[in-house]
C-alpha positions in Angstrom: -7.3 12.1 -11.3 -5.4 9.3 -10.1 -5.6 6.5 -12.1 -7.5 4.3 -8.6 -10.0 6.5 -8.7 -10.3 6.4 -12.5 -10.9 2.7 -12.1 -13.9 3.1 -9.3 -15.7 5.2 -11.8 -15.2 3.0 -14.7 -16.6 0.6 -12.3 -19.4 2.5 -11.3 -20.1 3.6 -14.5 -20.2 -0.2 -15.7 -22.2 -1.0 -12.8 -25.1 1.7 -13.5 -25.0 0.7 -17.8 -25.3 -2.9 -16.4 -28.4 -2.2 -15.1 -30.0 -0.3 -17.9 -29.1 -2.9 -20.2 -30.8 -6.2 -18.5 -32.9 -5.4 -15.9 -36.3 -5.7 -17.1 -37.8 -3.2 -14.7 -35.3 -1.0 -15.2 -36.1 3.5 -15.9 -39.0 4.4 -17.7 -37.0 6.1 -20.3 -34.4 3.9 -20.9 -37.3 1.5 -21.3 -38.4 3.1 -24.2 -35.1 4.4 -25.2 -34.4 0.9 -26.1 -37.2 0.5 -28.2 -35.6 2.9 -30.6 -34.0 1.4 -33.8 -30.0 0.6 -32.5 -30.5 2.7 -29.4 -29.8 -0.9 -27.3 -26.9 -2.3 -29.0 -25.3 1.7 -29.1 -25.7 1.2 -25.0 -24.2 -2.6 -25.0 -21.3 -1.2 -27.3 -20.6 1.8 -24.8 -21.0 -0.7 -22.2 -17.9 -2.7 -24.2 -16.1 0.1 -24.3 -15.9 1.0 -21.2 -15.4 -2.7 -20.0 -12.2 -2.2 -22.4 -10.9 0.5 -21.1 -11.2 -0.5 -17.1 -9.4 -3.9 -18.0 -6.1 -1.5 -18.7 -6.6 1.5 -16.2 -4.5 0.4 -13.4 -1.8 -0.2 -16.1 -1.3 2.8 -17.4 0.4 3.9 -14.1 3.9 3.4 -15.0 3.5 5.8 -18.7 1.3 8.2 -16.6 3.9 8.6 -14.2 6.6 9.1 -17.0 5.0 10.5 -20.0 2.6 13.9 -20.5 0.3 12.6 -23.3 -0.9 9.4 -20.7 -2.0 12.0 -18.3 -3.9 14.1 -20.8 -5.1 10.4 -22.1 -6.5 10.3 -18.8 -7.8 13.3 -18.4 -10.1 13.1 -21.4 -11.2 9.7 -20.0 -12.2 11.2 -16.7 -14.3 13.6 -18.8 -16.2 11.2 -20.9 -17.0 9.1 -18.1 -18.3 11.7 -15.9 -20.5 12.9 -19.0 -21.8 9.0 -19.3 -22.2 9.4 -15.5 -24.2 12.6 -15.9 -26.3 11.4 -18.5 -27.2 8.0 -16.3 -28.2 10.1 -13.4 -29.8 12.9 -15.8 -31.8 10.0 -16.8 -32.9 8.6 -13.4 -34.0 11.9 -11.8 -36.3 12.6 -15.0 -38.0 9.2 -14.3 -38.3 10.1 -10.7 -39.6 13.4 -11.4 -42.3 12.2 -13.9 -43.5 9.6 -11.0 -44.2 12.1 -8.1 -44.9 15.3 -10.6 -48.9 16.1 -9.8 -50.9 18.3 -11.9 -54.3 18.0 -13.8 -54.5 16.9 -17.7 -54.4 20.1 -19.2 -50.9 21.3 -17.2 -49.9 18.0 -18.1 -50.2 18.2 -21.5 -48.5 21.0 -22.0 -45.6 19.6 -20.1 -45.3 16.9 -22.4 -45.7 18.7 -25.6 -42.9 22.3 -23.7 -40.3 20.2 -21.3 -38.0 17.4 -21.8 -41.3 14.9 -20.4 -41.8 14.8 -23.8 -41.0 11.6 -24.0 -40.4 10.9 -28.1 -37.8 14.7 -28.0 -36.7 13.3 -24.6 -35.6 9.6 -25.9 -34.4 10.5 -29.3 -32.2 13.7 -27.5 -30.8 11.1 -24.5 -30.6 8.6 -27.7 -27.9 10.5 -29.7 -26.0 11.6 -26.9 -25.8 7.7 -26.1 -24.7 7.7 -29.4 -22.6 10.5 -29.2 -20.7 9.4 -26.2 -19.9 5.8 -27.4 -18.2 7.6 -30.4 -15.9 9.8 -28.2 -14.8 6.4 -25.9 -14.3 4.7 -29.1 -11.9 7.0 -30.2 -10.6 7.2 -26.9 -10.0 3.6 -27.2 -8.8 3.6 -31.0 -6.4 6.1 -31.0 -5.2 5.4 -27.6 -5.3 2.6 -26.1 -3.1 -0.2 -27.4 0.0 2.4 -28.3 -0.2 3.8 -24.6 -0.9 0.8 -22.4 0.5 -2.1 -23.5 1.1 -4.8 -21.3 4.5 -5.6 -19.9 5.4 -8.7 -21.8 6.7 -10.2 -18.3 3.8 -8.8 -16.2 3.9 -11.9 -13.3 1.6 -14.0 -14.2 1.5 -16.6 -11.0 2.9 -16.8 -7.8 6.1 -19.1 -8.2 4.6 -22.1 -10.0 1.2 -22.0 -8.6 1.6 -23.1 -5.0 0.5 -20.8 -2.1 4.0 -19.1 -0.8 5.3 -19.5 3.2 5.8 -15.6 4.7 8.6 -15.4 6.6 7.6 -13.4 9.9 9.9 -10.6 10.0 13.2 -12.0 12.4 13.2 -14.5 9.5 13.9 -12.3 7.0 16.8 -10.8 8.4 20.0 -12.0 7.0 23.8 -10.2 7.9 22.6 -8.5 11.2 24.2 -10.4 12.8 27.4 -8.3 14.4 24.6 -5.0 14.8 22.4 -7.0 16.6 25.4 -8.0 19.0 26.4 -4.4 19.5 22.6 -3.2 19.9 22.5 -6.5 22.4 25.6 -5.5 24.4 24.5 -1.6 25.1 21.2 -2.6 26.4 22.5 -5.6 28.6 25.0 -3.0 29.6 24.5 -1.3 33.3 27.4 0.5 33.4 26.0 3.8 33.0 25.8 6.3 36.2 22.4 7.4 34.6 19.1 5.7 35.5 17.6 6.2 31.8 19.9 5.6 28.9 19.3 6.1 25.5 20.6 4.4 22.3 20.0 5.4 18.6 19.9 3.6 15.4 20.4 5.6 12.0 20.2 5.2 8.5 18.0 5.6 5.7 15.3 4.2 4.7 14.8 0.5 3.7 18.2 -0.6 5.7 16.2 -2.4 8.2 15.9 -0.2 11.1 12.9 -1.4 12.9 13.8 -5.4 11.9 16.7 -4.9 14.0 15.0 -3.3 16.7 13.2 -5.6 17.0 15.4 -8.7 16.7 16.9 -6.8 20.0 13.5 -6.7 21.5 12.4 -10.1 21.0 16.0 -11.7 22.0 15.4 -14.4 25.0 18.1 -12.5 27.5 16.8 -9.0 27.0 13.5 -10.5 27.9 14.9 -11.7 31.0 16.9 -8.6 31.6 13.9 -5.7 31.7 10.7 -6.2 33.5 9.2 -3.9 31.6 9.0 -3.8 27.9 7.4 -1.3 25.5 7.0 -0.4 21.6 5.8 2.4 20.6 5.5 3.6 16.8 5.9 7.4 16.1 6.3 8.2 12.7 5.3 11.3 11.2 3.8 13.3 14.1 5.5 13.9 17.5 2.6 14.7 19.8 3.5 14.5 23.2 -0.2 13.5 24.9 -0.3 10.4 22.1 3.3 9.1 22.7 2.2 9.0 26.3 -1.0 7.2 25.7 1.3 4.5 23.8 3.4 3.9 25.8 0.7 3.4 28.5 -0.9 1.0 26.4 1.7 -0.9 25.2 2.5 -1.5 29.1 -0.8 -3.0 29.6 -2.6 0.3 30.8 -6.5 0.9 29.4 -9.4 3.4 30.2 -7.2 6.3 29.0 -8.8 8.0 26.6 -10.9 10.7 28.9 -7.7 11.3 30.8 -5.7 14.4 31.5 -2.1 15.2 30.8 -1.5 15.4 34.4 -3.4 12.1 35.3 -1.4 9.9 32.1 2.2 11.4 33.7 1.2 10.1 37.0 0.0 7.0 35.6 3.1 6.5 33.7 5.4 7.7 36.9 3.6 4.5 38.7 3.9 2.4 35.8 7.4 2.9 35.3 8.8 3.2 39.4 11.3 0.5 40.7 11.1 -1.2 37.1 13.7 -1.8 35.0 12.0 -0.7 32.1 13.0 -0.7 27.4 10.9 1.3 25.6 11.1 1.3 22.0 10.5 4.5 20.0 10.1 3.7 16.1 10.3 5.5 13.0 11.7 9.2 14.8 11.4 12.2 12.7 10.8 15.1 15.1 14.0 17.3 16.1 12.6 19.9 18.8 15.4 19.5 21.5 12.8 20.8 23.8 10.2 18.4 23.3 12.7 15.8 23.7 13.8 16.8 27.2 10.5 16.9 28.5 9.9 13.3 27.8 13.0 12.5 28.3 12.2 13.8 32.4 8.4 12.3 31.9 10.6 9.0 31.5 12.6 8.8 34.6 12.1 7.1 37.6 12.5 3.4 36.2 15.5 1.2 37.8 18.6 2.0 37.4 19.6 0.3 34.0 16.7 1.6 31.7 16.9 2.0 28.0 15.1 3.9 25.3 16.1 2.5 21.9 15.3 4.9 19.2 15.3 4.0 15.3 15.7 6.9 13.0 16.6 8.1 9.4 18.0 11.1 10.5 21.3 12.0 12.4 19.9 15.2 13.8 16.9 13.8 15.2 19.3 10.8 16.9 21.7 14.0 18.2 18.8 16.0 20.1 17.4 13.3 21.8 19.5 13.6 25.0 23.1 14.0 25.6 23.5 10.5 27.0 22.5 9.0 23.5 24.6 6.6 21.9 24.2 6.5 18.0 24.7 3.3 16.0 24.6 3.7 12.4 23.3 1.1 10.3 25.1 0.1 7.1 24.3 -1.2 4.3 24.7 -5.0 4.1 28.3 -6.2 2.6 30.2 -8.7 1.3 27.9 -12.0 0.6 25.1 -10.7 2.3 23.5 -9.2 0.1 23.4 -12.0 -2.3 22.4 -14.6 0.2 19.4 -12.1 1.1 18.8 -12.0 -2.6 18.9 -15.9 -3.3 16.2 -16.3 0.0 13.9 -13.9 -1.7 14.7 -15.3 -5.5 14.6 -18.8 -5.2 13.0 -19.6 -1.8 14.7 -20.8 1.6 17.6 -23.1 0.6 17.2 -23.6 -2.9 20.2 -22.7 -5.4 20.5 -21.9 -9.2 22.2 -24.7 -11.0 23.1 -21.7 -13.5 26.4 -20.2 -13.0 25.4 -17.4 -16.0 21.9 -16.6 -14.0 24.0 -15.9 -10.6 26.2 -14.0 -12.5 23.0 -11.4 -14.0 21.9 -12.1 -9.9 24.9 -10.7 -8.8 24.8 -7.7 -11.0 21.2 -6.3 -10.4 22.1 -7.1 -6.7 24.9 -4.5 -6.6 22.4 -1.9 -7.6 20.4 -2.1 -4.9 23.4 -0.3 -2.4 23.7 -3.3 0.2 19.5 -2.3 1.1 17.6 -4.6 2.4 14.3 -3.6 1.3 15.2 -3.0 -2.6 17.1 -6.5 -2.1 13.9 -8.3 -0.8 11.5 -5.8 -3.1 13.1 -6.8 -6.5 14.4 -10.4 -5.2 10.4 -11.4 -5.4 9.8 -9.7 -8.6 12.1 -11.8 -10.2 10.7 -15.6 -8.5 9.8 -17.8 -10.9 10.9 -15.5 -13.6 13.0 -17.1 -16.7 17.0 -16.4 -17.0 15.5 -14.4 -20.5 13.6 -12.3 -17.7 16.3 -11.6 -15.7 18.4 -10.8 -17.9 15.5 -8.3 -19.7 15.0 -6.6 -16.3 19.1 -6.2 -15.9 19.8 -4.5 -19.7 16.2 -2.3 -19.9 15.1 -1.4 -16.6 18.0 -1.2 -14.2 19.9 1.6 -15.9 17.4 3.8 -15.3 17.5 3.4 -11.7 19.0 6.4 -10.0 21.8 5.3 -7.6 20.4 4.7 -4.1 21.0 7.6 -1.8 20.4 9.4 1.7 17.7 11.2 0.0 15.7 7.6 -0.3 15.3 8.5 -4.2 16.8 5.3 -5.7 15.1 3.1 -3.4 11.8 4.7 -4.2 12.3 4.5 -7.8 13.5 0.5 -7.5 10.1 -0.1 -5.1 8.0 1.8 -8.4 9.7 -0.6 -11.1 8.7 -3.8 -8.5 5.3 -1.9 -8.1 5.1 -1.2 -11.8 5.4 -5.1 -12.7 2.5 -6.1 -10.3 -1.2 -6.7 -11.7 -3.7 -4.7 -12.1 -5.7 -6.4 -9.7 -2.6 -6.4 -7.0 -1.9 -2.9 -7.8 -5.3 -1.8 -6.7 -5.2 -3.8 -3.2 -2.2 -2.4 -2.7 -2.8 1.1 -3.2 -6.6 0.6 -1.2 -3.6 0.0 2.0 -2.3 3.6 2.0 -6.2 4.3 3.2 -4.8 3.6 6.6 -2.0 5.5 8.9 1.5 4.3 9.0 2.3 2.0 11.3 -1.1 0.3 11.1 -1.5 -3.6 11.8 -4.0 -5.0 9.3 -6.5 -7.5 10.1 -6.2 -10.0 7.5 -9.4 -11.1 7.5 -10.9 -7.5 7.6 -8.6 -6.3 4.7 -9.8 -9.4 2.7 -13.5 -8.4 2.7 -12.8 -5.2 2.4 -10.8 -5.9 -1.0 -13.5 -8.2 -2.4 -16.6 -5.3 -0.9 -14.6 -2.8 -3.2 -14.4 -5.1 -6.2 -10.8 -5.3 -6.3 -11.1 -9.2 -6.4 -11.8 -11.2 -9.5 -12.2 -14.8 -10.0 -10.3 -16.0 -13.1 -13.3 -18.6 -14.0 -16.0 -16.8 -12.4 -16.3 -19.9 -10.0 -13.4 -19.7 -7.9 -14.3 -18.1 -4.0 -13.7 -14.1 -4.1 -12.6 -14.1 -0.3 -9.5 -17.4 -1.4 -8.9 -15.3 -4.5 -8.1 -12.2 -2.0 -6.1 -14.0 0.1 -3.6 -15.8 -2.8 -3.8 -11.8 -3.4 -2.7 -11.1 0.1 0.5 -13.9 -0.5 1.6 -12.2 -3.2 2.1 -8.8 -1.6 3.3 -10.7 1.1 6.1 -12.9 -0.7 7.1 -9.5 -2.4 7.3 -7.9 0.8 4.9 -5.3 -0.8 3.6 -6.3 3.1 5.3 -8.0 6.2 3.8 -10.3 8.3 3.2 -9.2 12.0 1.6 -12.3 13.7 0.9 -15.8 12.5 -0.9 -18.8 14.3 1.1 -21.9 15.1 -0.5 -23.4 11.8 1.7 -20.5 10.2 -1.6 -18.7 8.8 -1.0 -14.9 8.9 -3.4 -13.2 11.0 -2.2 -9.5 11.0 0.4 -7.5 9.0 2.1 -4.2 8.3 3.5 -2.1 5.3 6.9 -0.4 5.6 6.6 2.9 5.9 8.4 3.1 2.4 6.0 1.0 1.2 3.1 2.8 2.6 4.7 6.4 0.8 4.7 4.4 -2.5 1.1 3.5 -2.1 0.4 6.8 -1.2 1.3 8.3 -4.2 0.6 5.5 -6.7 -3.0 5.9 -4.9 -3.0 9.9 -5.7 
């Protein structure tokens, strides 16, 4: 089971002992379960157990990932917690069975002395498996528990130094795009083409900064001025033909089109798109049907003379099929000094400098590993804020080594987005992995995601004062500032109001999630 899910039936299962132990009105039996000699502090040390045991769950994601005997750890723990679970609701139906149960005195004595009603073999039997059950947590706990999950010794403990973090919306985090965006620039501006509908590619794998730059094009003052008509539409994993349509109508302004036919959405989109000059954005391509991509590719014509369809891509072939007029850009990885001033923005904050030659120097060297990608450069560049030169220097000797090399294949950039992931809190880890809930591509409401987090009992207040819902959102900075999210839209007070995971980011909480 993955380990999130572990952690909602801990909590469950805390919930439901809870209740038994203090509510005064609580089952019959465990009413008078109680009253037998230790049977109450047996259920207030299983409760402590289990309490134990939740406080650590979420961090015993890096071992279970990496070592057998965590997963069979978990596995047992699954098992005793569903029996605590059975028991619990074992317990409750009884109750609710000897409340509606009718019958005259003399059936009903002999249901009390035959069946489980009888309640001094029914409370000593629940009694001892109480008993019984605390036991098999305990040594769960005992044998188990500190030698397994131990707590990273530089687990982040605050954000920075305690002040809420600025989030950079996305154009501001982009640093040594500078010469791509001028090329991108130039071939949309450009009307040299004989065709009417043009299209232009970006490649490159995963994490370079495909869509940023996309979109550093799209939002550009003189290609706003240059197309009349402008249009972003995320694909992802699934090319369906009837939804790209819809999409597209929408992000042109179009509603009412959910009852519509096929037929009726082309000849919408014909009239949408005549005598404009028109860019449409297609983002995150992954589908390589040549024959797919000619039929929109003619669904498309009929803008002015001059139109563009940008396409960003990890894959060559998909940038190959999607019409002969393409032109393919392939995005590097960042080089020279980029990298490192990319790094210093993320590590230190906008403008600020180390006054330590020897912590630039370990700066320098973790940045190398990260391939020139802008993602891992971001990702790792907020794990180590705030951190010590002693930290640094730990996470350069113990845990880059055994990053793989970054490759087309996306592995190494996975495995540097798990060590970032593997150093968050529990508490973080869990919000995080609650986003994979939703598709790729999805803009989350803040506000909605926030009581959403604190509904699910993600949040907790270190004093038990502090409000759950200003707890969730120094949360929501955090994953923010570690670009763990990205902002999408902020107010002119610079308060985020939505935001998006990279769809990197979104695989990693996928399968940290399970």
């Amino acid at each position: 089971m993955a380990e999130a899910a572990l952690f909602s039936l801990a909590t469950d299962t805390l919930k439901s002992l809870a209740t038994e132990i203090v509510k005064p009105a609580g089952s019959f039996f465990f009413q008078q379960i109680k009253l037998l000699r230790g049977a109450k502090d047996e259920l207030r040390s299983l409760e402590g157990t289990v309490q134990a045991i939740r406080a650590v769950l979420l961090d015993a994601e890096k071992q279970q990932w990496d070592k057998k005997q965590v997963k069979l750890w978990l596995k047992s723990l699954k098992d005793v917690l569903y029996d605590v679970q059975d028991l619990l609701d074992d317990v409750a139906t009884e109750d609710l069975r000897r409340k509606v149960t009718p019958g005259n005195k003399m059936s009903k004595a002999v249901r009390v002395f035959f069946s489980k009603s009888n309640q001094l073999t029914y409370r000593l039997r629940v009694a001892n498996k109480i008993q019984e059950l605390r036991k098999t947590l305990d040594e769960i706990a005992k044998d188990n528990l500190l030698s397994i999950l131990e707590r990273h010794p530089d687990e982040t403990v605050a954000i920075g130094r305690g002040k809420k973090p600025e989030h950079p919306s996305p154009d501001e985090k982009i640093i040594g795009r500078e010469e791509d965006k001028k090329k991108i620039k130039q071939l949309l501006l450009s009307s040299s083409s004989s065709q009417s509908l043009s299209f232009i590619a970006i490649v490159g794998k995963g994490g370079l900064g495909k869509t940023a730059l996309a979109r550093l094009v799209y939002n550009d003052g003189e290609v706003r001025q240059h197309f009349e008509l402008k249009m972003w539409v995320c694909v992802s994993d699934v090319f369906d033909v009837n939804s790209i349509i819809k999409d597209i109508l929408k992000s042109a302004g179009c509603q009412d089109l959910e009852n519509k036919t096929l037929d009726e959405l082309l000849n919408l989109l014909r009239e949408t798109l005549s005598t404009k000059k028109y860019l449409l954005i297609l983002d995150d391509l992954w589908n390589e049907d040549r024959n797919k991509w000619l039929k929109l590719g003619d669904w498309l014509e009929g803008g002015e003379r001059g139109s563009k369809v940008l396409v960003t891509t990890r894959s060559l072939r998909v940038a190959e099929v999607t019409d002969a007029r393409s032109v393919i850009h392939v995005l590097r990885g960042l080089s020279e000094d980029k990298p490192w001033n990319l790094f210093k923005k993320m590590a230190f904050g906008d403008g600020a400098e180390s006054s330590d030659p020897g912590l630039e120097v370990i700066g320098r060297d973790i940045v190398k590993k990260c391939a020139g990608v802008p993602l891992a450069i971001r990702t790792v560049g907020g794990l180590l804020y705030g951190k010590t030169k002693d930290e640094w220097l730990r996470y350069k000797v113990r845990e880059l080594p055994e990053i793989r090399e970054i490759d087309e294949a996306d592995d190494g950039i996975m495995q540097v987005l798990k060590f970032s992931y593997d150093h968050l809190r529990s508490s973080l880890k869990h919000c995080f992995a609650y986003c994979s809930l939703f598709p790729k591509d999805y803009v989350y409401d803040k506000k909605m995601v926030i009581h959403l987090w604190v509904a699910q009992g993600f949040i907790e207040s270190p004093n038990g004062e502090d409000n759950l819902e200003e707890v969730a959102d120094m949360y929501l900075s955090e994953l923010l500032c570690r670009s763990f999210l990205d902002v999408d839209e902020k107010g002119v007070d610079g308060e985020v109001w939505t935001f998006k995971m990279h769809d990197l980011m979104h695989d990693l909480a996928q399968k940290v999630a399970g």
